[in-house]
DOMIFI-428177 format. One line per field, with one value per residue (C-alpha): residue in one letter; x, y, z. Coordinates in steps of 0.05 Angstrom, whole numbers. Each point is the difference from the previous one (the first is absolute). Layout:
REM residues N
residuo = [A,...]
x = [X,...]
y = [Y,...]
z = [Z,...]
//
This chain:
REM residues 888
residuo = [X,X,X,X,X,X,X,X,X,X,X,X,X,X,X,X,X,X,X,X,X,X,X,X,X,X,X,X,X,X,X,X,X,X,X,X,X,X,X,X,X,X,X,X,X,X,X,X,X,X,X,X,X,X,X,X,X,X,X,X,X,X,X,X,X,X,X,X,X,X,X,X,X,X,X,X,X,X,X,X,X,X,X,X,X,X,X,X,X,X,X,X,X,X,X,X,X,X,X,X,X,X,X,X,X,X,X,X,X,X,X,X,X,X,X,X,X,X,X,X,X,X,X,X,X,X,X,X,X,X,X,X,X,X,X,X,X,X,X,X,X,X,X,X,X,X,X,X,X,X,X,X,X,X,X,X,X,X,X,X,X,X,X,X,X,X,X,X,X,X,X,X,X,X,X,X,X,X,X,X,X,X,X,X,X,X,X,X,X,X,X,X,X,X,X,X,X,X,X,X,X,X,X,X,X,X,X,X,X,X,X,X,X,X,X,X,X,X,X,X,X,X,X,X,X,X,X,X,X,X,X,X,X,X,X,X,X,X,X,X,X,X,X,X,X,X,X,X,X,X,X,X,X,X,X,X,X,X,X,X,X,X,X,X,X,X,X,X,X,X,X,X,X,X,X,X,X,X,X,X,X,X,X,X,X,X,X,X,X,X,X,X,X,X,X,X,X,X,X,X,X,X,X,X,X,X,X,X,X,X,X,X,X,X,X,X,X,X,X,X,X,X,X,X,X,X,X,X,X,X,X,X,X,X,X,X,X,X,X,X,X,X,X,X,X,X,X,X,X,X,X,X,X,X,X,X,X,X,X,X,X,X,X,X,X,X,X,X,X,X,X,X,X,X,X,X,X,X,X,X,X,X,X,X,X,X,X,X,X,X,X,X,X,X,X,X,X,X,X,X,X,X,X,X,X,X,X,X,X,X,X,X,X,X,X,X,X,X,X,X,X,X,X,X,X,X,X,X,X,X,X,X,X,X,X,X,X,X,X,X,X,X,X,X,X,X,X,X,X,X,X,X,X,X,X,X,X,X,X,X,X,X,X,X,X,X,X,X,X,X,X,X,X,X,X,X,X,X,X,X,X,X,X,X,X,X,X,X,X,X,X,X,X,X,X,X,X,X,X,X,X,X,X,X,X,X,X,X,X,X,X,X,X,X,X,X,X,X,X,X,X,X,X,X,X,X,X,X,X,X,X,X,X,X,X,X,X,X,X,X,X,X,X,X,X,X,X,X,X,X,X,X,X,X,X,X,X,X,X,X,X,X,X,X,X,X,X,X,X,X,X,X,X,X,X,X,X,X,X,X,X,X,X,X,X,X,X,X,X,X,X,X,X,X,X,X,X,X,X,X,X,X,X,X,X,X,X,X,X,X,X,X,X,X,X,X,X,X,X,X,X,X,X,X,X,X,X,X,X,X,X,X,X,X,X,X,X,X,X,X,X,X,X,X,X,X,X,X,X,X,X,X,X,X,X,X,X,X,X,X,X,X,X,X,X,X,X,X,X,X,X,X,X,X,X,X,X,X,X,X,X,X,X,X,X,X,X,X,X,X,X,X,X,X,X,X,X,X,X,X,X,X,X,X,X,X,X,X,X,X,X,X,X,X,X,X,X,X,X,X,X,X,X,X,X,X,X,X,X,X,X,X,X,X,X,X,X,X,X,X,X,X,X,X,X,X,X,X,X,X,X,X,X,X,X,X,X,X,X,X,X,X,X,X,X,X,X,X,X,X,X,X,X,X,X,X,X,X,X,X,X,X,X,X,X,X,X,X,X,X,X,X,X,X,X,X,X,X,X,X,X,X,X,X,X,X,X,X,X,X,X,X,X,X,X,X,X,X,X,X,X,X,X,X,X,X,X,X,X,X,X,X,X,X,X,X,X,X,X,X,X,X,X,X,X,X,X,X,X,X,X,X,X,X,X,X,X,X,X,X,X,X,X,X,X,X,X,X,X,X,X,X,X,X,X,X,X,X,X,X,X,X,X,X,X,X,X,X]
x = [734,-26,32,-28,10,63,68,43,-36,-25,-51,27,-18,-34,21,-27,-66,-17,-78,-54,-88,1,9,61,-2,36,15,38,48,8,59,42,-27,-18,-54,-6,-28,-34,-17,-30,32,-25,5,43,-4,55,24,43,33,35,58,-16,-47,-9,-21,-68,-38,-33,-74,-21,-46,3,-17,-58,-15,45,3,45,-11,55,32,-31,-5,-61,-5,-49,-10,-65,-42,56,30,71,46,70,39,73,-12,9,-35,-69,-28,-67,-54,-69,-53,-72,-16,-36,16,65,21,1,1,43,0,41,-44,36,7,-48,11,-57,-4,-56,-9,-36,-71,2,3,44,39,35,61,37,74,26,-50,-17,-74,-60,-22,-62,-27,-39,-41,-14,-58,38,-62,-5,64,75,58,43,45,16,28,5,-7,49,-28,-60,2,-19,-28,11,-28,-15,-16,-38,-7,-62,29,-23,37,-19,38,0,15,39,4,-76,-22,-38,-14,5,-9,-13,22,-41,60,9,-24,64,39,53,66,36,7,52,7,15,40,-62,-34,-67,24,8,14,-50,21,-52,5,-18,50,-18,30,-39,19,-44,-22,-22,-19,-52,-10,22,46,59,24,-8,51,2,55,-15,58,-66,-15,46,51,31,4,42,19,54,5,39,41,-34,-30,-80,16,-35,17,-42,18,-34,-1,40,57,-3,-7,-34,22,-59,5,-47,2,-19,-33,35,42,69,40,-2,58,-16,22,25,-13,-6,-67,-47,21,-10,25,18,26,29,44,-12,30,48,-16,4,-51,3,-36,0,-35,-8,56,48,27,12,9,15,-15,27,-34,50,-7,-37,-76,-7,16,35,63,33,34,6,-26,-3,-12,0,-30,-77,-11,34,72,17,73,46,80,50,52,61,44,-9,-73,-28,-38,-70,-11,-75,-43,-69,-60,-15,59,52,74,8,66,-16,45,-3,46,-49,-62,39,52,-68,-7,-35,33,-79,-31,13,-10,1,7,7,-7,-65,-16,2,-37,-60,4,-10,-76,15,61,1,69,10,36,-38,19,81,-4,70,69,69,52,71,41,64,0,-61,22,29,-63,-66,11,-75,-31,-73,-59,-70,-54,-31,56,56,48,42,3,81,-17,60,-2,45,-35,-68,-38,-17,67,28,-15,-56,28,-42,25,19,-57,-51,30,-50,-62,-13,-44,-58,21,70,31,59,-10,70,53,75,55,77,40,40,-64,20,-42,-79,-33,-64,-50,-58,-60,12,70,36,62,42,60,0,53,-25,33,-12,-62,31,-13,58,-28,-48,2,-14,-15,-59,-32,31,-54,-76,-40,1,57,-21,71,60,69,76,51,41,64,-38,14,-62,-69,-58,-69,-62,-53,-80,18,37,72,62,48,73,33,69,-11,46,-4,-70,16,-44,41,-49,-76,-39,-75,-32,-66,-51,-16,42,-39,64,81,39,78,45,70,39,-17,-19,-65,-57,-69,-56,-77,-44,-73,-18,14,76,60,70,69,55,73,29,63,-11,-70,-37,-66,25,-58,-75,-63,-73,-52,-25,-73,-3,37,68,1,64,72,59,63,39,62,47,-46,-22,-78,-39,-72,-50,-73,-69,-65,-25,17,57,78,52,74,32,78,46,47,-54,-48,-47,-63,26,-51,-76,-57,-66,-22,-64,7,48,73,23,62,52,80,39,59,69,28,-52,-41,-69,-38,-49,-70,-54,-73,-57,-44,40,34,54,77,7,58,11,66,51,-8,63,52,-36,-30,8,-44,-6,12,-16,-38,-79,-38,-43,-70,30,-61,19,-36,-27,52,-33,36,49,-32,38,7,-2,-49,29,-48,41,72,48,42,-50,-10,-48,31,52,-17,24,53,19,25,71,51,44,53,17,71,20,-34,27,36,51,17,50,-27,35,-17,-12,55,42,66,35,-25,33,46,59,4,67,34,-9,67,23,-55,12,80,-26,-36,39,34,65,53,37,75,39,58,62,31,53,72,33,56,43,-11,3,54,8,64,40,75,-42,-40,-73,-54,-66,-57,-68,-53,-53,-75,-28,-75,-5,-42,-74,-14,-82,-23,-35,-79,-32,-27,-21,-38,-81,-27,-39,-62,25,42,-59,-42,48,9,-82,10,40,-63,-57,39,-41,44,-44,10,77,5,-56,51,62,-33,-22,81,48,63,41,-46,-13,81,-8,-53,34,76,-46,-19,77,10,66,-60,-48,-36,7,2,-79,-13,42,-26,-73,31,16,-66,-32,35,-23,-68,5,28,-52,-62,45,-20,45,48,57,-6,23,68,4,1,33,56,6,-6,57,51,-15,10,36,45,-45,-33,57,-9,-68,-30,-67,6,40,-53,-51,36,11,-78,0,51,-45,-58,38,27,-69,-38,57,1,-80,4,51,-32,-59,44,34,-76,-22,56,-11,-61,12,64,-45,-59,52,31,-56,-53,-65]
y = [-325,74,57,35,77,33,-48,57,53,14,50,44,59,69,83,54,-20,42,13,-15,22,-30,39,-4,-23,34,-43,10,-38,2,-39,31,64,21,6,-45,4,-49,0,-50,1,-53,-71,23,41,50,25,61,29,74,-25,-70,-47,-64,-69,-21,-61,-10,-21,-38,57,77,28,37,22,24,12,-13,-10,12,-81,-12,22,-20,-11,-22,-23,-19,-38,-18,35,-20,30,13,-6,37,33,-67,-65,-19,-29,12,-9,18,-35,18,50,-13,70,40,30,82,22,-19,26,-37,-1,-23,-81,-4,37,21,-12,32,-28,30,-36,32,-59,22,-56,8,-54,-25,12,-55,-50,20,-15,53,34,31,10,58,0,78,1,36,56,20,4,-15,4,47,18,-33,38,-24,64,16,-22,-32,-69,-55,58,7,49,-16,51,-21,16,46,49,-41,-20,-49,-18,-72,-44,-62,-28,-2,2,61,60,64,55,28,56,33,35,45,-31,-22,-54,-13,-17,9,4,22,-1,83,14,20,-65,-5,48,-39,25,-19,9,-1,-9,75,23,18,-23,-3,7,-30,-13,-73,7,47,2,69,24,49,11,1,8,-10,-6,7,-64,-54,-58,-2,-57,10,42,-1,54,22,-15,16,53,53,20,-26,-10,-48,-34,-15,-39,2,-43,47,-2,61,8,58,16,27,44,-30,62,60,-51,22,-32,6,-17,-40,-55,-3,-59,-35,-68,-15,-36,-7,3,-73,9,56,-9,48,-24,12,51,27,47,-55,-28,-69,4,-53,-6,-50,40,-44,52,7,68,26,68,50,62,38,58,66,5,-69,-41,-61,-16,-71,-31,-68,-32,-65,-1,-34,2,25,-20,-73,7,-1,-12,-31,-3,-22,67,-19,-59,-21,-24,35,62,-8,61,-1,43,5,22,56,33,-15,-26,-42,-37,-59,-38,-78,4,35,55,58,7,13,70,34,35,44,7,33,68,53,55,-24,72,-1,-68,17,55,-34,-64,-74,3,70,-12,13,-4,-73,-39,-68,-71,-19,-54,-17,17,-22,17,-14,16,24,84,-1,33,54,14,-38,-72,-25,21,-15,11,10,-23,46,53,33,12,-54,15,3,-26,-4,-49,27,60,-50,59,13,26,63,-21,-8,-25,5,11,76,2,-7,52,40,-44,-57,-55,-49,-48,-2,-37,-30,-86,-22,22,-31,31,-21,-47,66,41,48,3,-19,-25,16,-27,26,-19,40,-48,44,-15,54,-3,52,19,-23,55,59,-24,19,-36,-29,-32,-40,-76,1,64,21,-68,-63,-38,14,-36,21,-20,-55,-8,28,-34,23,-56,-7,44,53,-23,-21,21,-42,16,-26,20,-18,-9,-61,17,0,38,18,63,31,30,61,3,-12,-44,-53,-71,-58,-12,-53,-20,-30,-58,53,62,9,30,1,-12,-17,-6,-41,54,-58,-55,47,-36,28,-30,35,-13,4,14,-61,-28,-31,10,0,8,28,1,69,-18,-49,36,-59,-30,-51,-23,0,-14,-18,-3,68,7,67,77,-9,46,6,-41,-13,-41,-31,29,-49,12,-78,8,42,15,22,20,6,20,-74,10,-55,23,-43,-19,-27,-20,31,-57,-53,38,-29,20,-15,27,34,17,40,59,32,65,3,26,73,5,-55,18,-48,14,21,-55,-51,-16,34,11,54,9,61,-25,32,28,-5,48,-51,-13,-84,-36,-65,-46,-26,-74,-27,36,-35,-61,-62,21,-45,56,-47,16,0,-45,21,-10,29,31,60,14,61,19,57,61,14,32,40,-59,-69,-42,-43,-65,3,-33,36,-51,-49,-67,-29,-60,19,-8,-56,52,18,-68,20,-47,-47,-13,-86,-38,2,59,-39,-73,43,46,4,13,24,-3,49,-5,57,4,-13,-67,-24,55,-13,-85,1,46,-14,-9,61,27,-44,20,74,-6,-34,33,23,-47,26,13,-63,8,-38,-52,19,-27,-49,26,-49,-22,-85,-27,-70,-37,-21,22,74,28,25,30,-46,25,27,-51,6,-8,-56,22,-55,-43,30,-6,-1,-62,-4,-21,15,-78,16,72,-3,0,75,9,18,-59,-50,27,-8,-72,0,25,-50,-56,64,45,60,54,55,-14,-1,63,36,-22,36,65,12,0,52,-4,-38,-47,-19,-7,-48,-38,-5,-35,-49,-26,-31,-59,27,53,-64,-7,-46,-1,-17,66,38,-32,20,78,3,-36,60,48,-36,3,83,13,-51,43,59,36,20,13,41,-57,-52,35,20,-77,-24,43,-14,-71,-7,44,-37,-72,9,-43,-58,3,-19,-80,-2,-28,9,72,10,-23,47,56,-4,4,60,25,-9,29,59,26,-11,38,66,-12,18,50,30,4,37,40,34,-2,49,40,2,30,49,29,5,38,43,14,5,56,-28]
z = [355,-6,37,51,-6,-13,10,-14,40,62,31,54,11,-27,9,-2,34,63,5,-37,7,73,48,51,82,53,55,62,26,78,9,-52,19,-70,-59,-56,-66,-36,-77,-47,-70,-34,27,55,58,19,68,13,55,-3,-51,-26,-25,35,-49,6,-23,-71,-11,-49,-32,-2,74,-7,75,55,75,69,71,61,-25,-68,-67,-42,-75,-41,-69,-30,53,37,72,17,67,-1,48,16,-71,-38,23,-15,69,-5,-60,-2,-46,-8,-47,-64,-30,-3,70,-9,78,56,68,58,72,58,-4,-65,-61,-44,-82,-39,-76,-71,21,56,59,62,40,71,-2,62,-12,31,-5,-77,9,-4,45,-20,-78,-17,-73,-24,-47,-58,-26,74,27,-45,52,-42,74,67,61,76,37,53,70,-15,13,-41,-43,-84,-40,-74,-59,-59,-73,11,59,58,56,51,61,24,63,-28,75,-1,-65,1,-47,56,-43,-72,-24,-55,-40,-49,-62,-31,-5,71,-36,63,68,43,79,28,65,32,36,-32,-53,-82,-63,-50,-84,-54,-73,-19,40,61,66,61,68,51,58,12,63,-6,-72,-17,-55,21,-61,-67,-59,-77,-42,-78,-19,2,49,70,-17,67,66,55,63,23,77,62,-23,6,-65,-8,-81,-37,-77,-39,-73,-69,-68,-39,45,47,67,43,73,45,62,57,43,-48,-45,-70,-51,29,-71,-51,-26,-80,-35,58,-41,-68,10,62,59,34,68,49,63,51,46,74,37,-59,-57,-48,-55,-38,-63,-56,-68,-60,-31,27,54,72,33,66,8,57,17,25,-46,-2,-15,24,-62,-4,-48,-5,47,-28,-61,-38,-63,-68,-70,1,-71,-30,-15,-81,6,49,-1,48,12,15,9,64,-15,66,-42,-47,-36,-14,-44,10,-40,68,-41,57,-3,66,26,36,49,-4,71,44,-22,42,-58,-55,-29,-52,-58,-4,-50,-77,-7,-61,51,82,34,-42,17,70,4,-24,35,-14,-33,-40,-23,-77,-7,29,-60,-22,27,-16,-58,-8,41,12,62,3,67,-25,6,36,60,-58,-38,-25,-12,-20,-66,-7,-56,17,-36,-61,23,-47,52,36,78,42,74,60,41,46,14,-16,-42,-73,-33,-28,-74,-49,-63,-65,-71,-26,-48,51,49,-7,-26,34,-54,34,-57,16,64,23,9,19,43,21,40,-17,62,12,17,-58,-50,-11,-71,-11,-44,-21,-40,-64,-11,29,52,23,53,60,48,82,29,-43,-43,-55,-65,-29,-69,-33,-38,-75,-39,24,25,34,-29,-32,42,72,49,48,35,-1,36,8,15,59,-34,-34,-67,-23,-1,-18,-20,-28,-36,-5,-75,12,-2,49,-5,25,5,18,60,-4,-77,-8,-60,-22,13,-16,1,-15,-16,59,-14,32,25,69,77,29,11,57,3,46,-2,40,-58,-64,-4,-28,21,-37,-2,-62,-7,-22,78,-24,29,-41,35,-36,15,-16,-27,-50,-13,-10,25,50,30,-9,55,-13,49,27,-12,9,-8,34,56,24,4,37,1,55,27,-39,-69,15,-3,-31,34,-28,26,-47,1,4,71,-10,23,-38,10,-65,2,-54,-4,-11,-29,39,50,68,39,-13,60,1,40,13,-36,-52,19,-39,14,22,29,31,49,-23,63,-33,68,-23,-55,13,-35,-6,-19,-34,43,66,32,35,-30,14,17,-27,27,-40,19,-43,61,58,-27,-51,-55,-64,-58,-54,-69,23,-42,-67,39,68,27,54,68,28,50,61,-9,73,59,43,47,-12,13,64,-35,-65,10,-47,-6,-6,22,-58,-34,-53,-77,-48,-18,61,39,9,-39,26,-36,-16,21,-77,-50,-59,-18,-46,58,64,60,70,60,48,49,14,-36,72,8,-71,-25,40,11,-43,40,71,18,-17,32,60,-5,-5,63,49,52,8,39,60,-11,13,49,-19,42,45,-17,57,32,-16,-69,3,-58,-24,24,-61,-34,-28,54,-25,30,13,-51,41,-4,-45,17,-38,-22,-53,45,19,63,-19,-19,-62,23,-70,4,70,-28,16,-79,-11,-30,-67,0,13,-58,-48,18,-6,-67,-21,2,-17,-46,33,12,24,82,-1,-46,52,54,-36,-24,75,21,-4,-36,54,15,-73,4,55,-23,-65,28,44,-75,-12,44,37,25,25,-68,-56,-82,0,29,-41,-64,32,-1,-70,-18,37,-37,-62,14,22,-76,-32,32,-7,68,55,-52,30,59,-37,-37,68,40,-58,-4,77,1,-65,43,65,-34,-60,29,10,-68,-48,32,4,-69,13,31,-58,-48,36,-14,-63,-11,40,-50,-57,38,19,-67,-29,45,-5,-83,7,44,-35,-58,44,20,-67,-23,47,6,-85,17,45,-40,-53,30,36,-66,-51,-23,13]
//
């Protein structure tokens, strides 16, 4: 039976997603007292308060439209509307369309949805049916924006493609009045604090302010940035401002009174501005942008500009590298090809931050800004952190890609660090030919080995940047270095070259200890300090593992179809995983050798870390700008870790959302695999073996000694008082007078009658006598393991017949016992009942010739059973000397 998806892990959850091209909602709450913002980032919508984020629902599909009313929020995808309610439940879904939903506007009880062919539908909230359906002929008039201005009731007015806007009664199904327009495409529209009063923005620019009511323009602005992506005013605080966004990522603040361009925020986003928002009543403004960033901005300042308040923010560009920092698996350091070194926090997104970007010179880099800069350093290929010493100095080392010099960052202080380290020889010159491909820092946060593309590898000091020597002559190696690797106690250092070779060096010497010929050309090295393991990837889409002491090729996988990416191994240096760019991530097991686990994804993954605790694995993709979580399964679950099968065929597993879908049961209640019915283990594993039972060692242990135990625990006696003499001692008459002697209690006769013939027969009893005729033992040994140790005393003296029993009975026992060491289960029981029974009637058995006979079989039985286990015994304990003992 086939698997279904991933066994050993499970989706869970992404970082570093905050925004994306839709823009944001601002809703207020009136309970709470307080605005909320809403953001789509990818499947899932996000709501935010002042300091958190609050989990939303996932969609099946990318949400491609956005909007929010006073109790809903309203995301669409495709053709399809859905409503969310209290930020995370779906209650509400809205079929109709035929084309891909690209306006919303909320309206009261109905909400409005406007799709690509241009047909308008009113829904019903509650009732989820339409209302009223409105068919735009496309050449005429394409809805390009949708506004319900303030006041006018059961009013909208729509902009189209070619500059006209037409306002509509939805109640009544009437066209009111056409505006003529300016000409240009209306890409948005935007409600002013004047009643009657909107804000109209065109794709050359310009931004209208008009009057609806009477048809008369205000005012009229232009800003040279391209089409309006956004605008939005500033209310109720006294300062008639409005914002307006562009595509390139700035944003231009307008004075309403003297009608000028109050300031201008350059490079307030990365990309176009999707959203803008100011929030009513305080000097703030939401913006948001398909760079993956959420700002607040204050305008509190001088000359009316705004800085940030709050922001949000992850990688604009894919991340190339990811590495867990630390050991308490709670930090992803992430390098992105926007040039940035973020931190993010798999506890909770208030503990991100970001390292910034590379620079050759920052005051320079400042000075121009984000689109000038010139001095911005390219996209970080390759790095390495290590904790210890980096609240002293730099403790990541990093390479970027075509780039001489290797980059020092500080995490503690999160900003590029003090050093740039680059050979002496190029001090001055700086080659396009030459750059450095591999990087490693030691466990001690020392000392960083760079390698670079000539064959180069030099060592450099963390805390000055001073170099401190290089491997080999001149080179390490003649091909270029694909990875270098120090071991956990700075003895060793391992590199590898594209020519094929590995090598190992003293570390403080520099001396050349070993290196061997590898099958192929290696892309890369990775070494587990805790083990000394050594996986490394070849170009020919093989992986080899190698154990750094013995220096051998220990293991070997097939099966990648593609370059291998990136790899990682577990905490305990049990699994090595390993992602390609056949889009297929892969868990093999070192001590089997063996492919234990393999799934699909949609783009392939680049870079793969899993968590120093063991409870993630984390994964960056091509193409996406999100870090995904994936669950260790193997600490919550039983997961079957055996060797997949030759024609295993994986499944395409969805990458994490940032919320999981509430349809998809984590834990799963499809039926279990062939492989995975759990195992119950038989009465007997073998006919050569012993088996116990599973009674506690109180119930059996102590059946020979229970009257010292007994003697132990009884209570003391009260002190006797001695009889009183007589006062006149009596004598016996005769010639010698002599005192009478004291009489003496006679105990020898028992004053309780012996009624053992009288004794009511017990359960136990009576299914022994049934055995007698059936010879099935099973009910009376059932009887006895259920009864604690002076109970199985009891029932055992009621066997004799001075106890009420009889020599039948007893021979029944021993039969009993007979047929325990024939099946050889309940093992310990029976040395246990036997030993019992012989000390409680050893008496009895001497004149009993077929008791006697009995036993003697049990004799033979007995040393039989102990010679073979015996011999089991020394065996194993042969074994295990000798692998304790011996070099393997």
């Amino acid at each position: 039976m086939a698997r279904e998806g991933a066994e050993l892990f499970s989706a869970f959850r992404v970082l570093g997603r905050f925004s994306g091209h839709v823009p944001h909602v601002l809703r207020y709450h009136g309970r709470h007292r307080e605005f909320y913002l809403a953001a789509a980032v990818g499947r899932s919508v996000h709501t935010y308060n002042v300091s958190t984020r609050l989990p939303g629902n996932t969609l099946p599909q990318d949400i491609t439209c956005l909007a929010a009313d006073r109790m809903l929020i309203f995301a669409s995808y495709d053709n399809i509307l859905h409503a969310f309610a209290r930020n995370k439940e779906v209650v509400h879904t809205y079929e109709g369309h035929k084309a891909r939903i690209h306006l919303l506007q909320p309206f009261g009880d109905h909400v409005i949805s406007v799709d690509v062919d241009n047909v308008l539908i009113v829904w019903n909230i509650q009732s989820e049916e339409e209302y009223l359906q409105i068919d735009f002929d496309k050449a005429t008039f394409a809805v390009s924006a949708l506004l319900h201005p303030s006041t006018y009731l059961n009013k909208i007015l729509l902009g189209s493609e070619r500059g006209t806007l037409q306002l509509w009664n939805i109640r009544s199904n009437k066209l009111l009045y056409s505006f003529p327009g300016w000409g240009l495409a209306v890409t948005t529209l935007e409600q002013a604090p004047a009643v009657d009063v909107v804000a109209v923005g065109l794709i050359s620019g310009h931004i209208i302010v008009h009057n609806i009511k009477f048809d008369e323009t205000l005012m009229k602005f232009q800003q040279d940035w391209g089409p309006i992506t956004a605008i939005s005013f500033r209310t109720a605080d006294g300062h008639p401002v409005m914002a307006a966004g562009s595509p390139v990522g700035h944003i231009a603040l307008w004075d309403l009174e003297e009608k000028k361009l109050m300031c201008q925020m350059q490079d307030a986003h990365s990309t176009a501005i999707a959203g803008m928002s100011f929030v009513p009543g305080e000097p703030l403004l939401v913006t948001n942008g398909a760079d993956n960033a959420l700002r607040v901005w204050i305008f509190d300042g001088p000359g009316g500009t705004g800085r940030v308040l709050r922001s949000r923010m992850g990688h604009s560009a894919p991340p190339t590298k990811i590495r867990y920092h630390g050991q308490n698996g709670e930090q992803i350091l992430s390098a992105g090809q926007d040039g940035t070194l973020q931190s993010f926090s798999t506890v909770h997104e208030k503990f991100n931050k970001s390292l910034g970007r590379g620079s050759i010179n920052k005051k320079k880099s400042k000075k121009k800004g984000l689109k000038m800069d010139t001095m911005a350093l390219p996209p970080i290929t390759a790095f390495a952190s290590e904790v210890a010493h980096q609240s002293d100095w730099d403790g990541i080392i990093a390479c970027h890609q075509g780039y001489i010099t290797c980059t020092t960052w500080n995490y503690q202080k999160t900003s590029m660090g003090a050093h740039k380290l680059r050979p002496e020889e190029f001090s001055k010159h700086k080659p396009i030919d030459i750059y450095a491909t591999a990087v490693d820092i030691t466990s001690c946060g020392n000392f960083a080995i760079i390698g670079m593309s000539t064959g180069q590898v030099d060592v450099y000091n963390m805390q000055s940047g001073i170099h401190r020597g290089r491997y080999g002559k001149e080179k390490a190696h003649e091909g270029a270095i694909r990875g270098v690797a120090v071991d956990g106690l700075n003895q060793l250092v391992i590199t590898a070259g594209s020519e094929g070779l590995i090598k190992f060096w003293r570390f403080k010497t520099k001396d050349l200890v070993y290196s061997t010929e590898l099958s192929s050309s290696p892309s890369g090295i990775l070494l587990h300090r805790d083990s000394g393991i050594l996986g490394i990837a070849f170009d020919d889409f093989t992986i080899s593992v190698l154990d750094i002491e013995t220096r051998k090729i220990v293991r070997t996988f097939s099966g990648h179809h593609g370059r291998i990416n990136d790899m990682t191994f577990s905490p305990d240096g049990r699994w090595l995983i390993t992602s390609s760019m056949d889009c297929s991530i892969k868990t093999w097991d070192l001590p089997t050798g063996c492919l234990i686990d393999c799934f699909l994804v949609d783009s392939a993954a680049v870079s793969l870390t899993m968590s120093p605790t063991g409870d993630f694995l984390a994964s960056a993709h091509v193409d996406d700008l999100g870090i995904y979580l994936w669950s260790n399964r193997s600490l919550y679950s039983l997961v079957s870790l055996r060797p997949l099968p030759a024609d295993y065929e994986p499944s395409l597993v969805t990458l994490p959302s940032t919320c999981p879908m509430q349809d998809v049961d984590v834990s799963g209640d499809e039926e279990p695999c062939d492989e995975m019915i759990e195992y119950v283990s038989p009465e007997q594993l073998g006919k050569q073996l012993v088996t116990l039972s599973l009674l506690p060692e109180s119930r059996w242990k102590n059946l020979l000694n229970l009257d010292i135990i007994k003697k132990k625990n009884k209570p003391r006696e009260p002190l006797k008082v001695p009889k009183s003499a007589p006062f006149f001692i009596p004598t016996v008459p005769g010639l010698i007078p002599r005192y009478v002697p004291p009489e003496e209690e006679n105990d020898t006769q028992s004053k309780v009658v012996n009624l053992g013939v009288l004794a009511q027969k017990s359960d136990f009893y009576m299914h022994l006598e049934e055995a007698l005729s059936t010879n099935k033992y099973k009910d009376p040994l059932d009887l006895l393991k259920g009864l604690g140790p002076s109970n199985i005393e009891i029932e055992l003296r009621g066997l004799a017949p001075e106890g009420g029993g009889s020599m039948e009975v007893m021979l029944s026992f021993l039969r009993m016992i007979g047929m325990m060491l024939n099946k050889k289960y309940n093992f310990e029981l029976a040395q246990a009942y036997l030993a019992l029974f012989l000390k409680l009637h050893l008496k009895i058995l001497p004149s009993e010739p077929k008791l006697l006979e009995e036993l003697s079989k049990l004799s033979v039985q007995l040393e039989e059973t102990w010679i073979h286990l015996q011999a089991l015994f020394n065996q194993s304990l042969c074994v295990l000397t000798y692998m304790k003992s011996a070099l393997l």
